[in-house]
N, C-alpha and C positions, 0 to 999 in steps of 0.2 A: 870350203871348210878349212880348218885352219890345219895347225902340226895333228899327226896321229897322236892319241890319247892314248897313253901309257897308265893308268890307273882309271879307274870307275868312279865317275863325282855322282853326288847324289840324283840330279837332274838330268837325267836324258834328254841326252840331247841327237840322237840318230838321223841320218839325212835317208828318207825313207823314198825310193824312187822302183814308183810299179813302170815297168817298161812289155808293151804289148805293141801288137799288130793287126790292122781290119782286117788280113789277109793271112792262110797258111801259108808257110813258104818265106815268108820274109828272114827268116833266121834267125827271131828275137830270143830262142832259147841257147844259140849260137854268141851273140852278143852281150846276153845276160850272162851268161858263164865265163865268158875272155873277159868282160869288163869286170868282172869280179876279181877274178886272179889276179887281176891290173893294178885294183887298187888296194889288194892285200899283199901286193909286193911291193908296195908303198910304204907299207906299214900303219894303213887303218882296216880294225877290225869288222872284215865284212863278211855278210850271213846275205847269203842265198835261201829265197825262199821258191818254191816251185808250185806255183797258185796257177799253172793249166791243168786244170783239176781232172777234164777230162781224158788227153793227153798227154802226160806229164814225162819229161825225158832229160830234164836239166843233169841229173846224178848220170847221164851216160854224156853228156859235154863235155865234161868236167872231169870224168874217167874212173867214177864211181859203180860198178859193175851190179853191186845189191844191197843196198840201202838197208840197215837193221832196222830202220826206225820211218816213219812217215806223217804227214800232217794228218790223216785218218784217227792215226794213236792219239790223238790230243782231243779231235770233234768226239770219237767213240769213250773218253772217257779212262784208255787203256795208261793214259799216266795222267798227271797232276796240272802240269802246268806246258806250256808251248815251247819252253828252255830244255823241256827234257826229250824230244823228238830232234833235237841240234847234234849235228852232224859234225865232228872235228874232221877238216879235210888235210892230206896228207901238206896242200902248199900252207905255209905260216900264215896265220889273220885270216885264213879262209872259211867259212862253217854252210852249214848248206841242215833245211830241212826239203826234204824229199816227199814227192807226191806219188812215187813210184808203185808202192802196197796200196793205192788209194783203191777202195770199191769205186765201182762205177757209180753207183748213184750219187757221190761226192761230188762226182762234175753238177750237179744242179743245187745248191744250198740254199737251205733256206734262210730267212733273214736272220734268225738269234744263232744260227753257226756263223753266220757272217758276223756278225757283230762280235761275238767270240773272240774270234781270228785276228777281229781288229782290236778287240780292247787289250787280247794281249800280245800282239803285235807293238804296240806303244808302249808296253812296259819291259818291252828287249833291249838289254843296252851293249848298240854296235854301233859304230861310227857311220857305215853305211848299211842300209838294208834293203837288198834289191828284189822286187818281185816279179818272176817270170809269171806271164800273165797268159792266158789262154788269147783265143783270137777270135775277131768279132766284135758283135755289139750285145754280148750278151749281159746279163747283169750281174753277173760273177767277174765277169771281167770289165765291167763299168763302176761298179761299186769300187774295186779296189785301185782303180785308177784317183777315185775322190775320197780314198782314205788321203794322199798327202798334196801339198798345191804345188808339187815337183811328179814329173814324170816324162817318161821319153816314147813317142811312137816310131816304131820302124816302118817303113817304106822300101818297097824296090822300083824300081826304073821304069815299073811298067805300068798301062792305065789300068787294069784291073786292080791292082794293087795302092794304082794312087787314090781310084774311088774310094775305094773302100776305107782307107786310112782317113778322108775326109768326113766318111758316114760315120766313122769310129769317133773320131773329134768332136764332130757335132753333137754326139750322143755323150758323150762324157759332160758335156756343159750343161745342156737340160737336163739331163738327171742330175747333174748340181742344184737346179733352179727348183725343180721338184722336191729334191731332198730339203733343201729350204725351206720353202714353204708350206711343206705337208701333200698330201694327196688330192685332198678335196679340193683346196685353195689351189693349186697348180690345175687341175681338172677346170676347174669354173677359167684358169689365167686361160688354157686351149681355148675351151668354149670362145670365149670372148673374139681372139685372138680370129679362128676362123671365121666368126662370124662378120669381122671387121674388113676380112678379106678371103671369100673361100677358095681363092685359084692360088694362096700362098701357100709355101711348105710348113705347115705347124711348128712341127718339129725344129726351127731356126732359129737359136738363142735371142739371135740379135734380136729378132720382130717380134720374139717374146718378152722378151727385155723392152721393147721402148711401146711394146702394148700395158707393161706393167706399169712402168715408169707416166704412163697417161694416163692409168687407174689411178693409182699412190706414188707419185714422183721420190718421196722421203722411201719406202720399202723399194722401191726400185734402184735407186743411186745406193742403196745399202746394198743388193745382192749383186750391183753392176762393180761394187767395189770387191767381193767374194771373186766372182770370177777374174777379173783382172788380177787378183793375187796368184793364179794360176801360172807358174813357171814353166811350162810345157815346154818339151825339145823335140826334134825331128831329126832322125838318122837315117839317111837313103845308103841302102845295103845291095851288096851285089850289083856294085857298078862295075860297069866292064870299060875297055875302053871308048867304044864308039859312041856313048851315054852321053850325054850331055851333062856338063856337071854343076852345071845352076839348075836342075831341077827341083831340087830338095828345096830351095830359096823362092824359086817359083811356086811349089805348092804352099808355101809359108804366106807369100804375098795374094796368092788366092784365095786361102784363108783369111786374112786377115781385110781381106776388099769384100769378100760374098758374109762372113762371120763376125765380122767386129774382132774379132779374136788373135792374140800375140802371139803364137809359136816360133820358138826360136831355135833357127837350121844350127847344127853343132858339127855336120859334116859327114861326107861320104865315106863308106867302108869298099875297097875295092875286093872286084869279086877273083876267087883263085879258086883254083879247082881241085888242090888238096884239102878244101875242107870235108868233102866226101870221104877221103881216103882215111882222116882222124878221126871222124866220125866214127867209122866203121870200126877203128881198132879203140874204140874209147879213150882215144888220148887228145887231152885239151891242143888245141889250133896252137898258140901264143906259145906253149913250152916246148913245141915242134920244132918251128918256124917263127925263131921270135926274130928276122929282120926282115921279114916278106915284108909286102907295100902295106897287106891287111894287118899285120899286127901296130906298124907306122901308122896307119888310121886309126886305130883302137887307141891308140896311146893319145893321138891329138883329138878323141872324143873325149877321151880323160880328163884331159887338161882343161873344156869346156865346163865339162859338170862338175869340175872343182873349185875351177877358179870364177864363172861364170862369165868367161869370155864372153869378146863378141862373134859375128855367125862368123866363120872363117871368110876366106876371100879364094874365088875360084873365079879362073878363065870363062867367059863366057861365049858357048859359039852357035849352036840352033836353035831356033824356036820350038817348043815342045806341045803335045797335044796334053792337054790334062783335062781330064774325067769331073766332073761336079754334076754331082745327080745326074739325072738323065742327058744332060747337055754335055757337049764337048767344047773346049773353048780351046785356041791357038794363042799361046804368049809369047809374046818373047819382050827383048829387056826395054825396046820405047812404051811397048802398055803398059810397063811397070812404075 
């Protein structure tokens, strides 16, 4: 994005980026909150939103102890519009709506609160709009990954965690392909699909994609161009040091060999062991400890999702085991 925006033009223009995780634990509500203060001490106007509906903790990141206001108040009808549950936070360019008062049953929506959320999500005007997103593959937190064609998946070092971040990937794409098509038409694309091959995985963009593409090659090249607009990133969190640190690149290239699909590594967050310790006292990591290696990480994520670098360049030293579906596969940098 270019200079921060000093006045409000008529066209919104917001860089909207949901960033979630297959796995708890990765630290994306961590990430989400440090990279906001980041680039509101930049000097563009960024709003935190806190869409882990079921467990929502962004406003204790951050060092907001009781949220007066919540995303709740806007589905319940308790105010007018989704500007008015915005949170002014005490750092400059920061705003935050909170999921904190959420009832419980707000972790499950259904489609027209979703749809809500999004329609006036698009009429927020912030330079950045970051959504802390729940975890998994569920469709609260699939859908809002395909509200915008930018977003970032966290990853940690470990295979449980890489699985699942790939099961997460693959589900955000077919549910694009679905959302395209309709229900029934994407229902009949399965059908088809298994029937052409029943010992494949259905569920895999690609074999869905070049089974469509066999049906209707002109609707197929059309929603193969949808997906590729997809700007996805990869951020491997709580590396230590004995981690290898092409992994996050590795799981990118194995994506992109088993997926069809571009994810692009933006780099590792090193792991420290006072993020516990700020946690606990509700004060943001980065205004702590703003020369530790982790906040030096957070600032060269920054510089990726802004300028749209390329993946960074790291040492490369062991071959890693990575998780894809039930199989396990060994890479290292000749298979690549």
């Amino acid at each position: 994005m270019g200079e921060p925006t000093n006045q409000h033009s008529e066209v919104l223009t917001s860089h909207i980026w949901p960033i979630g995780g297959g796995k708890g634990g990765t630290g994306k509500s961590f990430l989400t909150g440090n990279i906001g203060i980041l680039l509101a001490r930049k000097g563009y106007r960024t709003l935190l939103i806190d869409a882990d509906l079921g467990a929502p903790n962004l406003h204790t990141i951050i060092g907001l102890p009781d949220p007066a206001t919540s995303l709740s108040d806007f589905l319940n009808k308790r105010v007018g519009t989704l500007q008015e549950t915005v949170i002014e936070m005490p750092v400059h360019n920061l705003f935050l709506i909170s999921g904190a008062k959420n009832k419980l049953d707000i972790a499950n929506l259904a489609h027209e609160q979703k749809m809500k959320i999004l329609r006036a999500v698009s009429r927020l005007d912030y330079d950045y709009i970051l959504f802390d997103l729940g975890t998994g593959t569920s469709f609260n937190t699939i859908d809002f990954f395909t509200l915008s064609d930018s977003g970032i998946f966290i990853c940690t070092p470990e295979p449980t965690s890489i699985e699942n971040t790939y099961r997460l990937i693959r589900s955000v794409y077919v549910r694009k392909i679905r959302q395209v098509l309709k229900s029934d038409r994407f229902r009949n694309l399965s059908h088809e699909a298994e029937t052409r091959n029943p010992e494949t995985i259905i569920h895999n963009p690609e074999y869905l994609l070049d089974t469509l593409k066999d049906i209707d090659p002109e609707e197929g090249r059309s929603i193969e161009r949808v997906l590729k607009s997809f700007q996805f990133k990869l951020v491997l969190n709580q590396v230590r040091k004995q981690d290898n640190p092409k992994i996050g690149w590795l799981i990118c290239k194995i994506i992109e060999k088993h997926l069809d699909l571009k994810i692009q590594f933006i780099g590792n967050v090193s792991f420290d062991e006072r993020v516990h310790e700020v946690v606990c006292k509700r004060e943001p990591f980065i205004e702590k400890y703003r020369y530790s290696q982790t906040t030096l990480d957070l600032e060269a994520v920054i510089k990726c999702i802004m300028n749209g670098a390329e993946e960074p360049v790291v040492a490369l030293q062991n071959p890693i085991f990575v998780q894809k579906g039930l199989h396990t596969q060994t890479l290292s940098y000749e298979e690549t």
